[in-house]
N, CA, C and O atoms as a GROMACS GRO file, in nm:
protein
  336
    1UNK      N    1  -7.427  -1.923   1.139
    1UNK     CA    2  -7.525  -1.991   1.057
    1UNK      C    3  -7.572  -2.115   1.131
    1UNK      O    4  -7.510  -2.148   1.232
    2UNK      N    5  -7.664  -2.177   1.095
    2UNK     CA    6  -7.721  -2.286   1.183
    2UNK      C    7  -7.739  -2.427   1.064
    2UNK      O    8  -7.827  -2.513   1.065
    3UNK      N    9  -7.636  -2.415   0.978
    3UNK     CA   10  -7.614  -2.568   0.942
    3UNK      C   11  -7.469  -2.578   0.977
    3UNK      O   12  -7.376  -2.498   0.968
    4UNK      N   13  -7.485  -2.738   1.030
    4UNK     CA   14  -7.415  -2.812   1.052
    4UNK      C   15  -7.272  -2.809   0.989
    4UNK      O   16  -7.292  -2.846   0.873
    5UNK      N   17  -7.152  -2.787   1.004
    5UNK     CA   18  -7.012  -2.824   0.940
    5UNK      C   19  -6.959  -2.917   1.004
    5UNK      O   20  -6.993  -2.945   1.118
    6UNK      N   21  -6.849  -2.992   0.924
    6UNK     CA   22  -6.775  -3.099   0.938
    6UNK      C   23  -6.634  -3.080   0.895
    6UNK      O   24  -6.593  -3.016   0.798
    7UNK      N   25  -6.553  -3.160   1.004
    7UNK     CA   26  -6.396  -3.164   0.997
    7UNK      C   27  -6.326  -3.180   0.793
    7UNK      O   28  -6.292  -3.277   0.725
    8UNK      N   29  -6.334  -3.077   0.774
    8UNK     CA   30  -6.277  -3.105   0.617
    8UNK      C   31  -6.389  -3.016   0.547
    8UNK      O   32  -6.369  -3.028   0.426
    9UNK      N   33  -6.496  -2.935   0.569
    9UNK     CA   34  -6.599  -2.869   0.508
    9UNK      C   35  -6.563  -2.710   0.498
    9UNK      O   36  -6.634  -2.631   0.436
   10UNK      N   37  -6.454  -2.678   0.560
   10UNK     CA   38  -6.353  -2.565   0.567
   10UNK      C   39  -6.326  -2.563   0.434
   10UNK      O   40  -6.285  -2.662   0.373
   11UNK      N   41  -6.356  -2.405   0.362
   11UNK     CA   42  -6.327  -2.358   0.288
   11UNK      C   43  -6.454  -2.390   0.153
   11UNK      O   44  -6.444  -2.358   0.034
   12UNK      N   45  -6.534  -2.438   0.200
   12UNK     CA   46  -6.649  -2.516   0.113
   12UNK      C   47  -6.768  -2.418   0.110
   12UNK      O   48  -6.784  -2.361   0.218
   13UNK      N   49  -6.861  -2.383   0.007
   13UNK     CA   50  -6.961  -2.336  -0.016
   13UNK      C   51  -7.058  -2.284   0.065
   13UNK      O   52  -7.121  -2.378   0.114
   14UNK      N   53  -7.110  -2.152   0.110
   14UNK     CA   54  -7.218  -2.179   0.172
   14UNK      C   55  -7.344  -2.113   0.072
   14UNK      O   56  -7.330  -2.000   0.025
   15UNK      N   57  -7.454  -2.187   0.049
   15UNK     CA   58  -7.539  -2.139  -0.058
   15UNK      C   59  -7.675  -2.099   0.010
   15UNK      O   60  -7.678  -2.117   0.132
   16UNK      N   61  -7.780  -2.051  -0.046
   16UNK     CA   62  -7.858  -1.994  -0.010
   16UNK      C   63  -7.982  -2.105  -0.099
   16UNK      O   64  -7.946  -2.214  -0.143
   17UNK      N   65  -8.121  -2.057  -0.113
   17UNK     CA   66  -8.194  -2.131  -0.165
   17UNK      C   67  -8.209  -2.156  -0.302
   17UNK      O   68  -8.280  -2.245  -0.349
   18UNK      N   69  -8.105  -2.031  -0.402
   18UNK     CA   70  -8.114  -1.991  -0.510
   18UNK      C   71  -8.014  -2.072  -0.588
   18UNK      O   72  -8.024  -2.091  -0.709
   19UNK      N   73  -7.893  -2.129  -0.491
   19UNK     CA   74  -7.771  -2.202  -0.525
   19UNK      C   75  -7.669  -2.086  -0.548
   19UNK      O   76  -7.564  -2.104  -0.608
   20UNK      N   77  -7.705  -1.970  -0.497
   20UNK     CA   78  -7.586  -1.857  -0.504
   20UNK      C   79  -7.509  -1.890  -0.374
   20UNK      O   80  -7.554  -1.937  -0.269
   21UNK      N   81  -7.392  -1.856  -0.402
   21UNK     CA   82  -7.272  -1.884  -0.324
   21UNK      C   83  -7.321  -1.759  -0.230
   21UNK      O   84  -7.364  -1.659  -0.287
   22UNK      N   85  -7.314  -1.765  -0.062
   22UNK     CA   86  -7.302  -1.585   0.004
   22UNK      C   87  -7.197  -1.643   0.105
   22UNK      O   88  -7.198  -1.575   0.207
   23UNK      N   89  -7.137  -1.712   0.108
   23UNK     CA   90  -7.019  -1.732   0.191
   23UNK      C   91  -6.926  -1.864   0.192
   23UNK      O   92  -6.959  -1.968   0.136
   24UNK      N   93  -6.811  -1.848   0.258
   24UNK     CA   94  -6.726  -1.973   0.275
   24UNK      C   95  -6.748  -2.056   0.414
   24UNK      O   96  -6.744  -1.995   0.521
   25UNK      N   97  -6.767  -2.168   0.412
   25UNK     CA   98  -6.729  -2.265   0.560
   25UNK      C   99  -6.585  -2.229   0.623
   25UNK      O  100  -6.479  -2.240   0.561
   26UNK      N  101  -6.596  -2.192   0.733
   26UNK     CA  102  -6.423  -2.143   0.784
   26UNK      C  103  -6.402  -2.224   0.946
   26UNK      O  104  -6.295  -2.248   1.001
   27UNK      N  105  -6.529  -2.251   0.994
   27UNK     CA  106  -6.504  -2.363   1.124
   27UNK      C  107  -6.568  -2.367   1.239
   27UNK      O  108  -6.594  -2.258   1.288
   28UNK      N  109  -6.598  -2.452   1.291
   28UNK     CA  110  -6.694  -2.453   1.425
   28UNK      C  111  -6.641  -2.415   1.564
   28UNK      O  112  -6.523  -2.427   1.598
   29UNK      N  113  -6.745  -2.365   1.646
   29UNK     CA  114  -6.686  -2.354   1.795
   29UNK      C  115  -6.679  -2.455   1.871
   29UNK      O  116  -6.767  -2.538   1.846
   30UNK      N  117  -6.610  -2.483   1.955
   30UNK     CA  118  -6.610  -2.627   2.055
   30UNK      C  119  -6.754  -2.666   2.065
   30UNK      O  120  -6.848  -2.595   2.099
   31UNK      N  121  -6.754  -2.804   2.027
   31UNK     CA  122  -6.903  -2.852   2.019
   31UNK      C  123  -6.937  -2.915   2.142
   31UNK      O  124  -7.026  -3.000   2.149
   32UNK      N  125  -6.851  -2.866   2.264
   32UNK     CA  126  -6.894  -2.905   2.403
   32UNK      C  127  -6.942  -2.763   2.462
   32UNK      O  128  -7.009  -2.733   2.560
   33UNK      N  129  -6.898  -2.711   2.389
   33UNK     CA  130  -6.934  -2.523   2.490
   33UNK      C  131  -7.070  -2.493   2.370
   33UNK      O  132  -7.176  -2.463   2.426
   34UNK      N  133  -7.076  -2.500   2.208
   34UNK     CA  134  -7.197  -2.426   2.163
   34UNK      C  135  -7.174  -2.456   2.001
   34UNK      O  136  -7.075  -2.430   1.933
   35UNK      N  137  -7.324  -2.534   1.954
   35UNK     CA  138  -7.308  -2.581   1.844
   35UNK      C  139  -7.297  -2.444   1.758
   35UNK      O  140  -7.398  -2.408   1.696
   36UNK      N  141  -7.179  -2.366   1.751
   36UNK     CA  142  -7.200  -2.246   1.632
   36UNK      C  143  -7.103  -2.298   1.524
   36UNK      O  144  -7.013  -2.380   1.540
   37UNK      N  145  -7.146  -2.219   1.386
   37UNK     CA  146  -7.017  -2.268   1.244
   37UNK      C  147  -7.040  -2.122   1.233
   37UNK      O  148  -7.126  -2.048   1.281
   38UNK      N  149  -6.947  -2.103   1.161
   38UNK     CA  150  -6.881  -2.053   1.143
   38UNK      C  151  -6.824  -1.958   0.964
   38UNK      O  152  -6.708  -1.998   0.952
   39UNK      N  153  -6.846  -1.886   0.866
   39UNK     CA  154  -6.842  -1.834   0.709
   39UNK      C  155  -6.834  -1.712   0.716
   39UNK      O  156  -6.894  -1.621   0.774
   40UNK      N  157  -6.760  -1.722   0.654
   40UNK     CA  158  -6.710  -1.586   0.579
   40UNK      C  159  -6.835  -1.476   0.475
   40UNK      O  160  -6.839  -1.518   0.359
   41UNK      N  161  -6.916  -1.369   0.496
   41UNK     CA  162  -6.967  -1.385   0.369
   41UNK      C  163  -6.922  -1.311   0.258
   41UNK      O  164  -6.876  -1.196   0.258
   42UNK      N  165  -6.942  -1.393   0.159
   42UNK     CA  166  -6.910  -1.355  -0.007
   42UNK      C  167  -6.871  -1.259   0.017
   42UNK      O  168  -6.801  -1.264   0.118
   43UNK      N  169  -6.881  -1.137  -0.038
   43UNK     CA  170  -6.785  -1.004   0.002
   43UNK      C  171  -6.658  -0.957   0.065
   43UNK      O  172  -6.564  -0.882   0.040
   44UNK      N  173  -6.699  -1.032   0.155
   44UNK     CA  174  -6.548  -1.003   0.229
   44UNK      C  175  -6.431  -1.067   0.139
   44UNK      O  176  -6.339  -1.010   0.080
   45UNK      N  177  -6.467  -1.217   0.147
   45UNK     CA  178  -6.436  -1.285   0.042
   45UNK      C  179  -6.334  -1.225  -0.126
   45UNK      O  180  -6.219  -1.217  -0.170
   46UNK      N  181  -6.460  -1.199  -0.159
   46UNK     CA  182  -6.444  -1.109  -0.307
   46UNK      C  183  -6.304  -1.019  -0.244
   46UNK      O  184  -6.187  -1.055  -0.250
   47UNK      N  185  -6.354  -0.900  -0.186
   47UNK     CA  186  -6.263  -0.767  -0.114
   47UNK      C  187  -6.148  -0.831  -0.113
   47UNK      O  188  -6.067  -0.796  -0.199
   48UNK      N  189  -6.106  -0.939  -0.019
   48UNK     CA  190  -6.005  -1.027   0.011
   48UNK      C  191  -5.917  -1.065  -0.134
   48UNK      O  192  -5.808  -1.030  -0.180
   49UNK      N  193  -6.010  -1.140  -0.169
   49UNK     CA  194  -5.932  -1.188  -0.354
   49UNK      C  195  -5.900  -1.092  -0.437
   49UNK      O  196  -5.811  -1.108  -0.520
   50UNK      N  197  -5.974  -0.968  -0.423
   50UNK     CA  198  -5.924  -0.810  -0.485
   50UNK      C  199  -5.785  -0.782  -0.486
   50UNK      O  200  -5.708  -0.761  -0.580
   51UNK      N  201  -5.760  -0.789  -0.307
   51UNK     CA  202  -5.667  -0.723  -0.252
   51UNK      C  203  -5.545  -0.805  -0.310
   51UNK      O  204  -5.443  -0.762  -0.364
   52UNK      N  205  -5.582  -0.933  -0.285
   52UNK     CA  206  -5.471  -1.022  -0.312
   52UNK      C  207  -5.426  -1.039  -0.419
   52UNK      O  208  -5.320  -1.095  -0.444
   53UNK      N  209  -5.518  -0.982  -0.513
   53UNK     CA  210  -5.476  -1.026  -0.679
   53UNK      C  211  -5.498  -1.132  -0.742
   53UNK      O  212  -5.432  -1.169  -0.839
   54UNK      N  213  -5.592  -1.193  -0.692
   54UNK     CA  214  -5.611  -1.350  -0.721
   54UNK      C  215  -5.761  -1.319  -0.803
   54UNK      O  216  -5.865  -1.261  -0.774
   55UNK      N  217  -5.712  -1.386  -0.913
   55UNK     CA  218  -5.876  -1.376  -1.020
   55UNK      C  219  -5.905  -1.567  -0.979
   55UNK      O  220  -5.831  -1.665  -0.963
   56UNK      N  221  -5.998  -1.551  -0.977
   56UNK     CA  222  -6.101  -1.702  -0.952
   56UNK      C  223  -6.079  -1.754  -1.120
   56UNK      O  224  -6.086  -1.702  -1.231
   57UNK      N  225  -6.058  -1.854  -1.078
   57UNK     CA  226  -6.079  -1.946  -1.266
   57UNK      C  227  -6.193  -2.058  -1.196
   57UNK      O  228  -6.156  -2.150  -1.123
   58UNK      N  229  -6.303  -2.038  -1.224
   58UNK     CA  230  -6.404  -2.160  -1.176
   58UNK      C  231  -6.358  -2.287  -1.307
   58UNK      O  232  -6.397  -2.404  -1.295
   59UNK      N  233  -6.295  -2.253  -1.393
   59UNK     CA  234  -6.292  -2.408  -1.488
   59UNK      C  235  -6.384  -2.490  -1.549
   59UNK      O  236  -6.500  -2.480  -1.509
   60UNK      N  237  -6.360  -2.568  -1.634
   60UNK     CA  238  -6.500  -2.646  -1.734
   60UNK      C  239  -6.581  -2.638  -1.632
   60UNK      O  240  -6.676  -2.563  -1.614
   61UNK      N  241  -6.547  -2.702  -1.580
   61UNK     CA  242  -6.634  -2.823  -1.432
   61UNK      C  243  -6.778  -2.726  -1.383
   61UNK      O  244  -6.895  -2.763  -1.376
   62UNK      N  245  -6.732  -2.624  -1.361
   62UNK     CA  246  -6.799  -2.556  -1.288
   62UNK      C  247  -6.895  -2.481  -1.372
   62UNK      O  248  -6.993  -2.427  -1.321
   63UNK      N  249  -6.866  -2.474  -1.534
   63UNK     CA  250  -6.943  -2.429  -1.627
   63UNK      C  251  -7.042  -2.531  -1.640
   63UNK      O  252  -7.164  -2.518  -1.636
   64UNK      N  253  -6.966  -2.643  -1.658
   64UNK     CA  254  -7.063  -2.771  -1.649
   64UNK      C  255  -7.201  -2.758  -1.595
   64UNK      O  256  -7.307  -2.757  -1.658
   65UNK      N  257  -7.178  -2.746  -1.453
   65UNK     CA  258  -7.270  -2.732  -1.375
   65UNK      C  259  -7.327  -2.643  -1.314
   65UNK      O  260  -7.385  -2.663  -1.207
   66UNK      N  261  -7.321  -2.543  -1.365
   66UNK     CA  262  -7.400  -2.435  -1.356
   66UNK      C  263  -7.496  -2.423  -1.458
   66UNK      O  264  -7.611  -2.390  -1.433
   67UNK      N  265  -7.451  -2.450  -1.585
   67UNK     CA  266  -7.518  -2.499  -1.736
   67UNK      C  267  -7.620  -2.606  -1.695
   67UNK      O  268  -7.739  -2.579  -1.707
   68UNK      N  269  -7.586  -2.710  -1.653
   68UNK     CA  270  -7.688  -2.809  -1.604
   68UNK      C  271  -7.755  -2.813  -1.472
   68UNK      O  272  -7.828  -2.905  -1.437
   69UNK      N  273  -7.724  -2.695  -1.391
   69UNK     CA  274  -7.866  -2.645  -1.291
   69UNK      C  275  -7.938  -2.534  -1.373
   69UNK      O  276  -8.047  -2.496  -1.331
   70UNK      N  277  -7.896  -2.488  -1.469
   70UNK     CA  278  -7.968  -2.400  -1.575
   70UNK      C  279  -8.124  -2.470  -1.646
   70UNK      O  280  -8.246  -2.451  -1.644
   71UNK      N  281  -8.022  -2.560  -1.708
   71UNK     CA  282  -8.114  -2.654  -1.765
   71UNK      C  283  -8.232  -2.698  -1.680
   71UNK      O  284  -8.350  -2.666  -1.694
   72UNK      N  285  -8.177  -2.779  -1.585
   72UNK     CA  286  -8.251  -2.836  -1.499
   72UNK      C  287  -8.410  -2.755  -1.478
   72UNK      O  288  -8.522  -2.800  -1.505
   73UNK      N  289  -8.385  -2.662  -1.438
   73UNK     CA  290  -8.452  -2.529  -1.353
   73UNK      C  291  -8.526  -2.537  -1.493
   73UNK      O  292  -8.648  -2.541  -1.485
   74UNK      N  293  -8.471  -2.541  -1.619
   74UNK     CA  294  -8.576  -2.441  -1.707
   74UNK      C  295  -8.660  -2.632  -1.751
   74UNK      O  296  -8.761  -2.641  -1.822
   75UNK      N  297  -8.616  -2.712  -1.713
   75UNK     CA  298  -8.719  -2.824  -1.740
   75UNK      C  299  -8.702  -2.939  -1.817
   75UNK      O  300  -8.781  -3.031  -1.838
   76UNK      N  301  -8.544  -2.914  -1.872
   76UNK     CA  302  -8.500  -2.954  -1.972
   76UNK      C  303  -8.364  -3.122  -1.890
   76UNK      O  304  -8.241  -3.110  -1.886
   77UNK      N  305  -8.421  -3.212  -1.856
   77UNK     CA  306  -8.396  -3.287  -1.769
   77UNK      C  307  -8.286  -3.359  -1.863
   77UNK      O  308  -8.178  -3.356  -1.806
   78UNK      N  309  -8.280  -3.415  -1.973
   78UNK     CA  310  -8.173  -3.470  -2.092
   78UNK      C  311  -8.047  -3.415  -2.071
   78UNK      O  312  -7.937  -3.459  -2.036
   79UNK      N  313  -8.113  -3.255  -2.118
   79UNK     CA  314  -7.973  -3.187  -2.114
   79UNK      C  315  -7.866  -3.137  -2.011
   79UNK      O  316  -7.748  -3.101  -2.024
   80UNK      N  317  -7.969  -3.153  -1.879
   80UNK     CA  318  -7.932  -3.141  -1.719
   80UNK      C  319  -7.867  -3.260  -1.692
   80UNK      O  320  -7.775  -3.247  -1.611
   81UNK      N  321  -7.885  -3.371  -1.735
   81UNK     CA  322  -7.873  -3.486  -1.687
   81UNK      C  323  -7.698  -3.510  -1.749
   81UNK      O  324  -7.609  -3.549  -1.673
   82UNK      N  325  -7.675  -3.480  -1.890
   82UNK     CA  326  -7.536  -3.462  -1.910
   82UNK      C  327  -7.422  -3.382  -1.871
   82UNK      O  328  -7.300  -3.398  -1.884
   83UNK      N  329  -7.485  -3.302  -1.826
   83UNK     CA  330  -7.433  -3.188  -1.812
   83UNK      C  331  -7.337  -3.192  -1.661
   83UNK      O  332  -7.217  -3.180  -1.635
   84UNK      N  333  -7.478  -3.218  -1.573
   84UNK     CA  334  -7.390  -3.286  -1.439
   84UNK      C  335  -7.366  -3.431  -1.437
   84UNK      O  336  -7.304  -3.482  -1.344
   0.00000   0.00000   0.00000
């Protein structure tokens, strides 16, 4: 991918223009030999958490704010504004 990662951005979001998740940050190549980063995409991901048995709990938080980029998007700036 050709944005930028940072020391600690491992394991962090990678989103698209829509704010859908399609992969994880997993790490850069020596930034003296070639600026590349490095993600996992979504799927594999998913497949991975299948295998493992691990169900995702995203939590309030994340209802939160998905509810209030909802809002947002549909125009409704009050209710966006609490929300996140």
């Amino acid at each position: 991918m050709s944005a930028q990662i940072h020391y600690g951005d491992s394991g962090g979001p990678v989103i698209d223009y829509q704010a859908d998740v399609i992969g994880l940050n997993v790490g850069a190549a020596d930034p003296k030999v070639a600026k590349i980063t490095l993600a996992v995409p979504i799927n594999v991901v998913k497949e991975f958490l299948q295998k493992a048995q691990i169900v995702p709990d995203p939590g309030p938080l994340t209802k939160l704010w998905v509810d209030g980029l909802k809002s947002f998007a549909d125009g409704r700036y009050d209710d966006a504004s609490e929300k996140l």
